[in-house]
C-alpha positions in Angstrom: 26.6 29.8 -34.7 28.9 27.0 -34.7 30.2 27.9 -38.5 31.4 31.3 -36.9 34.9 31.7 -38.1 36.7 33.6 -35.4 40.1 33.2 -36.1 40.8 37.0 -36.6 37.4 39.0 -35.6 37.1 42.9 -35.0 35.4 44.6 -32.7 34.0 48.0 -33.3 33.8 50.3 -30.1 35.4 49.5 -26.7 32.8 49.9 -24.1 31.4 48.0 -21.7 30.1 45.5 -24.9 33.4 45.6 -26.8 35.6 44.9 -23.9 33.3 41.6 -22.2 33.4 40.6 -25.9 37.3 41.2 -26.2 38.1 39.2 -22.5 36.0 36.3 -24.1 37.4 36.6 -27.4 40.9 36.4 -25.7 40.0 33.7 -23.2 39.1 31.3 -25.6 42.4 31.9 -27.8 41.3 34.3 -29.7 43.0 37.1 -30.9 40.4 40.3 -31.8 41.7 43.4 -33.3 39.8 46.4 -31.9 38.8 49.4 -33.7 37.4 53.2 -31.7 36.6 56.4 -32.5 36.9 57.9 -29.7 38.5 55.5 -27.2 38.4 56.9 -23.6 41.2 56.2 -20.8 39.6 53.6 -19.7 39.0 52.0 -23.0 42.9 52.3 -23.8 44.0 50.3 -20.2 40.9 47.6 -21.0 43.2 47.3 -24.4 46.3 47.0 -22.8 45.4 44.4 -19.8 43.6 41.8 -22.5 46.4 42.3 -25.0 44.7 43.8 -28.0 45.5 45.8 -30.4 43.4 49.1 -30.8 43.3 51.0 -33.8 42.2 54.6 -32.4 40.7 57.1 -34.5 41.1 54.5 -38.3 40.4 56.7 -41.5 39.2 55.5 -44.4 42.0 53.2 -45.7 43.1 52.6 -42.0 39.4 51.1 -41.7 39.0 49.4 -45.2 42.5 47.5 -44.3 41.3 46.4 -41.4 38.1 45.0 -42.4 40.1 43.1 -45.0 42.1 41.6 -42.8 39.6 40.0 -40.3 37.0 37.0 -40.4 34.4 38.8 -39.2 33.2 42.2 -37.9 31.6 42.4 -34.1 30.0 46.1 -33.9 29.4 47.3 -30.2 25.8 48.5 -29.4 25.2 52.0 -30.4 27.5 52.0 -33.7 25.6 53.9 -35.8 24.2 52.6 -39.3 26.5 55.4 -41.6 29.4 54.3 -39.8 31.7 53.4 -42.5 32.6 50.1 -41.2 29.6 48.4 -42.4 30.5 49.9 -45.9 33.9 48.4 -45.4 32.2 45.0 -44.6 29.7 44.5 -47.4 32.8 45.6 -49.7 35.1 43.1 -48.5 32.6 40.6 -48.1 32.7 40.5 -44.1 30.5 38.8 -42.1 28.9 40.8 -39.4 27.9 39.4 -36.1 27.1 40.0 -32.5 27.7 39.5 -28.8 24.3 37.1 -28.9 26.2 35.1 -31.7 29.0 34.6 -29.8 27.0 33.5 -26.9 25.2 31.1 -29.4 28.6 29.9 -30.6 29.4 28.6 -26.9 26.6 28.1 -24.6 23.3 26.5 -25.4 21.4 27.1 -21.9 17.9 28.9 -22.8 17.5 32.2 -23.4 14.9 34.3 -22.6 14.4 37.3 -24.9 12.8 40.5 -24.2 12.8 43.8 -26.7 10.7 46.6 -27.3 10.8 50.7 -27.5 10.1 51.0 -23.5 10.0 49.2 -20.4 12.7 46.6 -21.3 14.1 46.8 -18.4 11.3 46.9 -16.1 10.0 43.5 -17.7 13.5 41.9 -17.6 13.8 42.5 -14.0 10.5 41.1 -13.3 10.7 38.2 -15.2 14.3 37.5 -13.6 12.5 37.4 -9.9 9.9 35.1 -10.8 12.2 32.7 -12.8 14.8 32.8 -9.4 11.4 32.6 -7.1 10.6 29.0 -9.0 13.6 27.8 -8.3 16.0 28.5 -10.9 18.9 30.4 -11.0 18.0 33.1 -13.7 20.7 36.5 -14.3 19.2 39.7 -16.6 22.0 40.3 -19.1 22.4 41.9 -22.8 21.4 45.3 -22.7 21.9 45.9 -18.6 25.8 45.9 -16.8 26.2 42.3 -17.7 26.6 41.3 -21.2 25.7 38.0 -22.7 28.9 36.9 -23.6 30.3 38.0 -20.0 27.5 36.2 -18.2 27.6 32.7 -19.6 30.9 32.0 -18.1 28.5 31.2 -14.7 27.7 27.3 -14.8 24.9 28.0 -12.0 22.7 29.8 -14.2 19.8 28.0 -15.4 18.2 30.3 -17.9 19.7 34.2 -19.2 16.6 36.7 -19.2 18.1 38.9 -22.2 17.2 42.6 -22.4 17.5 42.7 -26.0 18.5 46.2 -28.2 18.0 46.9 -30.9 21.3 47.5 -31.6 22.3 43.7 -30.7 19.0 42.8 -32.5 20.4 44.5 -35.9 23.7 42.7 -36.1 22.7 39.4 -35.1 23.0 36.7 -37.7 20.9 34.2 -35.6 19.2 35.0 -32.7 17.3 32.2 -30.9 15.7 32.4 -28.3 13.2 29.6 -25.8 11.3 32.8 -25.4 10.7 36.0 -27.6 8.6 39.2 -25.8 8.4 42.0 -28.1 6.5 44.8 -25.6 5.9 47.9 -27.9 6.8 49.6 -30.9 7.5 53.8 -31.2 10.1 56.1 -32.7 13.6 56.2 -31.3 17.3 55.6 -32.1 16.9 57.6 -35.0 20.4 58.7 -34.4 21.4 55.4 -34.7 19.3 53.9 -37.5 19.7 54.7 -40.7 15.3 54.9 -40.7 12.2 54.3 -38.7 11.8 51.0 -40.6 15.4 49.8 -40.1 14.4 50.1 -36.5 11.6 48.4 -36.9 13.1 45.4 -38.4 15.8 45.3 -36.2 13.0 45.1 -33.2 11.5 42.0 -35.7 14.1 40.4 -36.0 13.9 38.9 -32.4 11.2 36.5 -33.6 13.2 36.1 -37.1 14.7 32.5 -35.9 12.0 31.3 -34.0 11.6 27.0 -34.1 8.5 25.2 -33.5 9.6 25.1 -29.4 10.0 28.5 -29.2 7.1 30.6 -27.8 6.4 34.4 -28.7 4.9 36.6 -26.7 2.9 39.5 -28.5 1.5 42.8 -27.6 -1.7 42.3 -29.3 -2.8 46.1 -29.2 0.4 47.5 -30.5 -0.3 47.3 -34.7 3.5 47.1 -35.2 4.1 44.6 -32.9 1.3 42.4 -33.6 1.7 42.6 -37.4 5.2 40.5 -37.2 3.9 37.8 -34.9 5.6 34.6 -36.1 3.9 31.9 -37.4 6.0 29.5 -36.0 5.8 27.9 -32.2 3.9 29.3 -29.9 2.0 32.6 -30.2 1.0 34.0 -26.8 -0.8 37.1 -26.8 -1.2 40.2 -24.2 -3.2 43.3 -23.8 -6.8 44.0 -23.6 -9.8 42.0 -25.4 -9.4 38.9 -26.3 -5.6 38.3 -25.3 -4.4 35.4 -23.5 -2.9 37.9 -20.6 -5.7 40.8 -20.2 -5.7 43.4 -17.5 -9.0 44.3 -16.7 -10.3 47.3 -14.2 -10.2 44.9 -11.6 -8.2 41.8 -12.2 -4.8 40.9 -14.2 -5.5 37.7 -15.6 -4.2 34.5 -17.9 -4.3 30.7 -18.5 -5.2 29.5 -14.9 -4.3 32.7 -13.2 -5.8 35.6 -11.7 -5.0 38.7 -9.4 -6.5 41.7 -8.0 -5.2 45.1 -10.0 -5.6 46.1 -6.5 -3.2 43.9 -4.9 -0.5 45.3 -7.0 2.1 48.6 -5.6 2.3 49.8 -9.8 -1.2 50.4 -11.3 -0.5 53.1 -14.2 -1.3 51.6 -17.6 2.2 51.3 -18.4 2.6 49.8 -15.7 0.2 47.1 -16.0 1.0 46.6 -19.6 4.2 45.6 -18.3 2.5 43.5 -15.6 0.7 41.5 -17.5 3.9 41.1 -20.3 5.9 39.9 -17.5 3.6 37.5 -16.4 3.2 35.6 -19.6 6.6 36.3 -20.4 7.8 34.1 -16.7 5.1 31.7 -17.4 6.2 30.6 -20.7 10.5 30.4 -19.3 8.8 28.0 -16.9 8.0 30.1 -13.7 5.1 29.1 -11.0 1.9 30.9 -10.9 3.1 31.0 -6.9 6.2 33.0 -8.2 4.6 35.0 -10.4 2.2 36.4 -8.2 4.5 37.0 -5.6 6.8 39.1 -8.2 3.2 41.2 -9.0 3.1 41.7 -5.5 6.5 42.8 -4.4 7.7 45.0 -7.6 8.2 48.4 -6.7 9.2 49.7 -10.1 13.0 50.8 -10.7 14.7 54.1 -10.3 14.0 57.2 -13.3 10.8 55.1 -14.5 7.8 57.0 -12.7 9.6 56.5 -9.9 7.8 58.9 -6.7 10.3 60.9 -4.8 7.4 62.4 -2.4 4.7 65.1 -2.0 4.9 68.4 -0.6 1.9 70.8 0.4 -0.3 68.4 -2.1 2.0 68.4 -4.6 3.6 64.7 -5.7 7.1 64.8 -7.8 8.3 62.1 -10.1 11.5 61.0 -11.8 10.9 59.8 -15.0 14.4 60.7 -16.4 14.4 57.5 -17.9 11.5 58.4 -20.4 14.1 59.6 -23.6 10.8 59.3 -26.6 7.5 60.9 -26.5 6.0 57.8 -26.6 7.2 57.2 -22.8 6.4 60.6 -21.8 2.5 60.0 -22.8 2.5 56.3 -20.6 4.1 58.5 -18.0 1.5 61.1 -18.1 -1.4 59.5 -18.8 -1.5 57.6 -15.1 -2.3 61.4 -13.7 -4.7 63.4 -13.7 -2.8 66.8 -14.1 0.6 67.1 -14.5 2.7 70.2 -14.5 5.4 68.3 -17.0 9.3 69.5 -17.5 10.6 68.3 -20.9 13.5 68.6 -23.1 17.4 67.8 -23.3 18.9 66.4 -26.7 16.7 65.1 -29.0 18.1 62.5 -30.7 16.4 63.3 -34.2 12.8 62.3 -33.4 9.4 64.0 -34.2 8.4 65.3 -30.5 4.5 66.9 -32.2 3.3 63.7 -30.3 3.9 65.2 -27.1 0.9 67.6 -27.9 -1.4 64.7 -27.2 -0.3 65.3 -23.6 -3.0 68.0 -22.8 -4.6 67.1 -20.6 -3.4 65.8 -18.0 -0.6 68.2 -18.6 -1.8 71.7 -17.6 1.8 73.5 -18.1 4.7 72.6 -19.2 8.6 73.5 -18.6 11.2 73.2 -21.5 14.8 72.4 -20.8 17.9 71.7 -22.7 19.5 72.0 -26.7 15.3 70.9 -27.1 13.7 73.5 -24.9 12.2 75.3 -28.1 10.9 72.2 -29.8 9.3 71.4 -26.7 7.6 75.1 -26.4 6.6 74.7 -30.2 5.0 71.5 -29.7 2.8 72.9 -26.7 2.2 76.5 -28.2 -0.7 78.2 -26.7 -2.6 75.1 -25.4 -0.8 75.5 -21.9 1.4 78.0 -20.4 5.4 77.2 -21.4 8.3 78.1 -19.1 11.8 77.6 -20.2 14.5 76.8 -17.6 18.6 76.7 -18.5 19.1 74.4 -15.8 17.6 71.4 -13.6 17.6 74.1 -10.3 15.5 76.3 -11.9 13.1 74.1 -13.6 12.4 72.7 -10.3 11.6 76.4 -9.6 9.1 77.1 -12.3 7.7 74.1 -11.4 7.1 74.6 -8.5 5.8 77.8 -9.2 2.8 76.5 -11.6 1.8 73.5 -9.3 -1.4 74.1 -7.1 -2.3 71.4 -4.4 -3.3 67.9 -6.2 -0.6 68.5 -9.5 2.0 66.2 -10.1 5.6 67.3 -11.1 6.7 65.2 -13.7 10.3 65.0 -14.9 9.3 63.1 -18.3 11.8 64.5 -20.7 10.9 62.7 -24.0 14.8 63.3 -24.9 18.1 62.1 -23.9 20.6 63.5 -21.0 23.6 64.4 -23.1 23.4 68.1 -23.6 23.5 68.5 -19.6 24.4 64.9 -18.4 26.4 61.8 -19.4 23.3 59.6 -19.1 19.7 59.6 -17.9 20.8 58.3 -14.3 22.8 61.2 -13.6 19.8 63.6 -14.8 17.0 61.8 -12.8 19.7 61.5 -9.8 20.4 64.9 -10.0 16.7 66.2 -9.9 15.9 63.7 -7.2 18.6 65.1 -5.2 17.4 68.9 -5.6 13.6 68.0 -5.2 14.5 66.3 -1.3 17.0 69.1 -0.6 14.3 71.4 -1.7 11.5 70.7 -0.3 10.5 68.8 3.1 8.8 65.6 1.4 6.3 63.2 2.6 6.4 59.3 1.1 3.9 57.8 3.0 1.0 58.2 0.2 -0.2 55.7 -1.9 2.3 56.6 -4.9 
């Protein structure tokens, strides 16, 4: 975005986005002015050591001034649709950009893009080790500790594997990348979003840009995602049937390349969605089947995403904190076959009847959090419903319903916030009270 005009921009929010954008803002001569809601004690110091100014708290004609006064408007991921700055913007005729357009503005190294309702992460972390185990220096940035804008200031870097928001997608005026995955589609963020289908085209909008040496990669059995495949560059499809990257019962396979689902330490459908995305995903940024292969091989999945904590007396627990939509809660459960399942927290405004789809696997069921009675209505009579007003005693009723060959699933379908500041803490926190609980065995095929 060379025709950026950054000579006075604002940023909107002042956490870890807003303040990487505000050091390279400031390092390159510019001079942003810095808008928060809320700012934190932290936020106020970052503020003070770059040498911005930070409006805290604007009102309405504190706000509409200074969108008039700037060149454009940078909002931080996570500002809401109804916030009144983008009111302010359209008013005053503002442009609105993001971190990725910054980014654009100053570094043309390739990017590799990845979106999608769940297992960003997981893909961008695999696709990172393949890309480094071919021999170029790749870094996972956007939506992880290390933001875009903050990570191109490293000359070693070959190629940026961006976990991609939709947040970031939304706001971005032009959004580029060598490589475009798109994993799934489901509800979420509608807390954030103004509607499902605002979500929906901010997910699009990752292929919006696309050139004819681009290359999208498409989850061919999810309808949403396979009904905005570009038409431009390359289209590389996976799933099952007749995709270019199938998993099969017994092989993961592509263009030239093969392995045994056996061979692999992950094997839950989700799991080898994500397998097989990551695969075509590193393939097309220029990894080596070699590489590939060995990053199949060696995953071992990420913390609060299924991850196994151990088994006791025949009973296997799980930490799946990180599973905030029904739609990760049924991946989750659907690798098991039964599942005592706790769920619940803070909804952040989504329909949660999907969960009912869950029986079976799920045989019972304990509710937790501001959600604990949506959860019970969801499940009604189909299995028994325990409610527990704290992470101890869920672990306690769950305890109490599993029978020799259950899984305990912490899946929660909701976020952290009415107990904890973030799903980490929450899946830490169970994890911690599971081992001190119980005397747990790990050496199982998990």
């Amino acid at each position: 975005m060379n025709n950026l005009d950054l000579t006075s921009p604002l940023i909107v929010g002042f956490g870890v986005t807003g303040q990487a954008v505000a050091a390279a803002l400031a390092s390159r001569g510019h001079r942003p002015t810095v808008i928060d809601d809320r700012p934190s004690d932290a936020a106020l110091a970052a503020a003070e050591q770059v040498g911005v100014e930070l409006i805290a708290a604007p009102d309405a004609e504190e706000l509409q001034t200074a969108v008039a006064s700037v060149t454009v408007v940078l909002p931080s991921p996570g500002v809401p649709d109804h916030h009144p700055v983008f009111a302010a913007a359209v008013s005053t005729s503002r442009p609105i950009a993001s971190e990725f357009d910054l980014a654009a503005a100053w570094d043309d190294r390739p990017l590799v893009a990845i979106t999608g309702t769940n297992g960003k992460t997981t893909v961008t972390m695999m696709v990172t080790d393949a890309l480094n185990r071919s021999g170029l220096v790749a870094t996972a940035v956007g939506n992880t500790e290390v933001p875009l804008v903050s990570a191109i200031d490293d000359p070693r870097v070959n190629v940026f594997v961006v976990e991609c928001s939709s947040f970031r997608l939304a706001h971005s005026q032009r959004f580029a990348p060598a490589v475009a995955t798109w994993l799934n589609f489901s509800p979420d963020h509608l807390d954030a979003h103004a509607t499902l289908n605002d979500y929906e085209q901010a997910k699009a909008s990752i292929w919006a840009h696309l050139d004819g040496s681009s290359t999208a990669i498409v989850n061919s059995d999810d309808a949403i995602v396979a009904k905005h495949a570009p038409r431009v560059g390359s289209v590389v499809t996976f799933g099952s049937g007749q995709s270019d990257w199938t998993v099969g019962p017994e092989t993961l396979s592509g263009p030239d390349f093969s392995i045994e689902v056996a061979s692999l330490p992950r094997r839950q459908p989700h799991d080898l969605a994500n397998a097989a995305a990551a695969a075509a995903t590193a393939r097309a940024g220029g990894a080596s089947n070699d590489a590939i292969r060995e990053m199949l091989t060696t995953f071992v999945g990420l913390p609060h995403r299924v991850e196994f904590i151990g088994e006791h007396e025949g009973v296997r627990w799980y930490n799946d904190s990180k599973a905030t939509v029904p739609h990760a809660t049924l991946a989750a459960v659907g690798g098991f076959p039964s599942v005592v399942l706790i769920a619940g927290g803070k909804n952040k405004g989504l329909d949660l009847s999907d969960l009912a789809q869950a029986v079976p696997p799920v045989r019972a069921v304990v509710a937790t959090g501001d959600a604990a009675d949506e959860v019970a209505t969801v499940f009604g009579d189909a299995v028994p419903v325990h409610r527990a007003d704290s992470m101890s005693k869920a672990i306690d009723e769950a305890a109490s319903l599993a029978t020799s060959g259950d899984v305990v699933l912490l899946s929660p379908a909701c976020t952290s916030f009415d107990w904890y500041p973030n799903y980490k803490a929450r899946g830490d926190d169970f994890r911690s009270l599971v081992t001190s609980r119980f005397s747990m065995k790990k050496d199982i095929d998990a």
